[in-house]
C-alpha positions in Angstrom: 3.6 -21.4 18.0 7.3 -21.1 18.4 8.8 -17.9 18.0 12.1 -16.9 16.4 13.3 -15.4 20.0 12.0 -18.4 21.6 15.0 -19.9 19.8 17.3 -18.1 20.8 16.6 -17.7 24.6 16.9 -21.8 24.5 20.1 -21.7 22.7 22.1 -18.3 24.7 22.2 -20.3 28.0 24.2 -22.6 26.3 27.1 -20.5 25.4 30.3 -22.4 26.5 29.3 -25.6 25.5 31.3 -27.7 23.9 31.3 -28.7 19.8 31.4 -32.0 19.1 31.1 -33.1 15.2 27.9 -35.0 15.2 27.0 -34.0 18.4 23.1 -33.2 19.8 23.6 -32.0 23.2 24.7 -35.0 24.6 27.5 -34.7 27.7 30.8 -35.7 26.1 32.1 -38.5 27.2 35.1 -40.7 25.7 32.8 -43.3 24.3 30.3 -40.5 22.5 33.9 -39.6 20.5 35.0 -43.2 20.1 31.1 -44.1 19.0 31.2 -40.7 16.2 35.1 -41.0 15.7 34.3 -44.5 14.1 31.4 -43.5 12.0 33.0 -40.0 11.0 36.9 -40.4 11.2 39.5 -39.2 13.5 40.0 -36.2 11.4 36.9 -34.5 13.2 37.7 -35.0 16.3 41.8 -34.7 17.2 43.6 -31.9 15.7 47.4 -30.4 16.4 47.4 -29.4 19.9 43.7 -29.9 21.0 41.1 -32.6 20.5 37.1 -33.1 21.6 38.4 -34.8 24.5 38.4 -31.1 25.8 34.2 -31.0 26.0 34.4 -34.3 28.1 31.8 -33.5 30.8 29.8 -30.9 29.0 27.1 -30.7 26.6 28.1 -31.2 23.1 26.8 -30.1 19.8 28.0 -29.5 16.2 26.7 -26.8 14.2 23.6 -27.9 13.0 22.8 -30.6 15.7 22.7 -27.0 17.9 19.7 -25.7 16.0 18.2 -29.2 15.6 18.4 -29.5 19.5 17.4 -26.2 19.8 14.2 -26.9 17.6 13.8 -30.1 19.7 13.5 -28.6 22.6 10.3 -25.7 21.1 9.0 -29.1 19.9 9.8 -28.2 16.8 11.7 -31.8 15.7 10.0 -34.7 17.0 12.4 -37.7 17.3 15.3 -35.0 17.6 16.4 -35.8 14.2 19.6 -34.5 12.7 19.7 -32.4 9.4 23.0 -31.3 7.9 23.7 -27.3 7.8 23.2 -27.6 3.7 19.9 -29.3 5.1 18.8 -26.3 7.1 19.8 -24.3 4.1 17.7 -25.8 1.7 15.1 -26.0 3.9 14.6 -22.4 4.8 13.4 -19.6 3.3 16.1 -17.3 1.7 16.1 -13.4 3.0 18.7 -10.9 2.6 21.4 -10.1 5.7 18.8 -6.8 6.3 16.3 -8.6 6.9 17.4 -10.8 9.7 15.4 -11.1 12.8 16.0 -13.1 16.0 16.0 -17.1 15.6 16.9 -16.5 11.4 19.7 -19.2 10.4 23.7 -17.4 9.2 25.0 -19.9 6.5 28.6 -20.5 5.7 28.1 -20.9 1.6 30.7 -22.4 -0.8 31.3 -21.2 -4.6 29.1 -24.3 -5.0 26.2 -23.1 -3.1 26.5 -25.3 -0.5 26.3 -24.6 3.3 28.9 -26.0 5.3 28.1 -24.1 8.4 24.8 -22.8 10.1 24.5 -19.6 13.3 21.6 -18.3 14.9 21.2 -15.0 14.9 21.0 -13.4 18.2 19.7 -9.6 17.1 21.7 -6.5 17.3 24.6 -7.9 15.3 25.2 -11.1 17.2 25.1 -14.7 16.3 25.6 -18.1 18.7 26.5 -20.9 16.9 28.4 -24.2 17.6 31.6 -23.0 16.1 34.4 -25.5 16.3 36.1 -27.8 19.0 38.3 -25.1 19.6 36.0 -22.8 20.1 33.0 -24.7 21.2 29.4 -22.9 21.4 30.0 -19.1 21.0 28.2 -15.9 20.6 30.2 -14.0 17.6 29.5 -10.6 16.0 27.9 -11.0 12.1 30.8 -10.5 10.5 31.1 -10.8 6.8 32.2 -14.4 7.2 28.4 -15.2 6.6 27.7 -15.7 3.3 23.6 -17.1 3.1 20.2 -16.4 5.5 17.3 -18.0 5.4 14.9 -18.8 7.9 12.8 -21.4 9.5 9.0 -21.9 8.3 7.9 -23.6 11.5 9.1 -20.4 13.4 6.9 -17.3 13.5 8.3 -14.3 13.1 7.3 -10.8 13.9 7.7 -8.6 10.9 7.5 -4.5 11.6 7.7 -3.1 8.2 8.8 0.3 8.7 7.8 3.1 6.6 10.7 4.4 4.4 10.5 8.3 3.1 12.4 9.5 0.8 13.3 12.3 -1.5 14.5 10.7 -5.3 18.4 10.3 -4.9 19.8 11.6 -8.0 23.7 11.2 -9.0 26.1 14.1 -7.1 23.1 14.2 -4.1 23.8 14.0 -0.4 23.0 13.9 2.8 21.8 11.6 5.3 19.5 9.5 2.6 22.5 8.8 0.5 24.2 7.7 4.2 21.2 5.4 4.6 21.4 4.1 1.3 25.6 3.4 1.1 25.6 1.7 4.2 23.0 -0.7 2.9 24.5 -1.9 0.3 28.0 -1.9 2.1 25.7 -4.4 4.1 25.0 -6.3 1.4 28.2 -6.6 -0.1 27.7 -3.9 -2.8 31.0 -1.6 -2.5 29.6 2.0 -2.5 32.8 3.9 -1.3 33.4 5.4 1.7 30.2 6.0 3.9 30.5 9.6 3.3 26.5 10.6 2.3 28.2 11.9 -1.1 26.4 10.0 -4.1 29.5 9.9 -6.0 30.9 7.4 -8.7 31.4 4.3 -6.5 28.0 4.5 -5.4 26.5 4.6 -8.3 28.2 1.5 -9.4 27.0 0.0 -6.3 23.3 1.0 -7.3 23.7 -0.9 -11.0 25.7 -4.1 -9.4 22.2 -4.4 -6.8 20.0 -3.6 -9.7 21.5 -6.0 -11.6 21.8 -8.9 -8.8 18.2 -8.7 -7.8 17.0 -8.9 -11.3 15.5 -4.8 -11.0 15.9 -2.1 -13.9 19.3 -1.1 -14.4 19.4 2.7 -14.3 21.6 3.7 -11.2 18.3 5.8 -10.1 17.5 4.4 -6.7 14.0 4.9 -7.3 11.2 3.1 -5.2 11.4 -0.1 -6.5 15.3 -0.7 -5.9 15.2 0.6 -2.5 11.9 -1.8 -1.3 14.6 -4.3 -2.5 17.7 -2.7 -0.7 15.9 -1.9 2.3 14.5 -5.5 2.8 11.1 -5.3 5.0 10.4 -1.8 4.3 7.5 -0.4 2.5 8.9 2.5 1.0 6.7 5.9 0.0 8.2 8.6 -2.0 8.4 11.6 0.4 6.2 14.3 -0.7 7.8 17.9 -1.8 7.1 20.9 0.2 4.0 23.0 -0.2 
């Protein structure tokens, strides 16, 4: 079986490649854009002061033809057929920005929950994606640009589920589990303040607005069942008080 990081060590190599809309991996040539301008438009392919003409000679993809080639070559999608970045999106499993691993799909989502662009995550903050014919393929921090994960069911993927301890983090606490705590949900999207280890007002908010978007008991207590949520993968144990 395929493995997420299998994925990504066929897709890295191809950094500097060119984007093509409704491109595979083919080598740009003048008839490829004359053959997809005509089914597509000439509003994908020329633009004010560049134009795909640029990838002539070079492998080209768009965003989602990337991973589909990419999944082609693992074996992964016989006939190399072409899915749409809302069609990676629905057919993934959703998982939260903390839980990404290596070969897990970055989603561009609109206000009407549909993906209009899909990345690969690298690891260690880094995505390579099939950006734009300006850009062409690319490997791009996160960011906050990235808005939906989800990830592939005909991948496997390694899960470590690390053992969280913790003391209960009450209201005016801190420390370095408060620290832990704020920059997760700063992750996430949930404003907790300044990542200052002070469980202060703003944080606390930031507990209630998770509790409340992951369907959890609304308390502001980040007890063990709102931070197994927060902290994604992790099985988290209640850390014992000193004999």
């Amino acid at each position: 079986m395929a493995t997420g990081k299998n994925l990504v060590d066929i897709l890295v190599p191809k950094i500097g490649s060119g984007y093509v809309y409704g491109g595979q991996g083919q080598i740009c040539t003048m008839a490829m854009i004359n053959t997809l301008m005509a089914r597509y438009g000439r509003d994908h392919y020329y633009f004010k002061g560049y134009s795909a003409e640029k990838w002539i000679g070079k492998p080209s993809f768009d965003c989602s033809g990337f991973v589909s080639w990419g999944r082609y070559m693992l074996g992964l999608n016989p006939g190399h057929k072409s899915y749409s970045a809302n069609g990676y999106y629905t057919m993934t499993t959703r998982i939260s920005k903390l839980q990404l691993l290596a070969g897990d799909l970055c989603f561009i989502v609109n206000s009407d929950g549909h993906a209009t662009h899909v990345g690969v995550y690298m690891g260690n903050g880094y995505v390579v994606q099939a950006a734009s014919t300006k850009s062409g393929v690319i490997k791009t921090k996160l960011g906050t640009g990235w808005s939906g994960y989800g990830r592939l069911k005909d991948l496997v993927q390694v899960v470590v589920k690390p053992t969280v301890e913790y003391t209960e983090i009450k209201f005016g606490a801190n420390g370095p589990e408060v620290y832990q705590m704020q920059k997760a949900l700063a992750l996430l999207n949930y404003n907790p303040g300044p990542l200052d280890g002070v469980f202060g007002p703003l944080t606390l908010t930031a507990v209630r607005a998770f509790q409340k978007g992951n369907q959890l008991y609304v308390d502001g207590r980040p007890g063990q069942q709102t931070l197994s949520v927060l902290y994604g993968t992790a099985d988290v144990v209640p850390k014992k008080a000193a004999a």
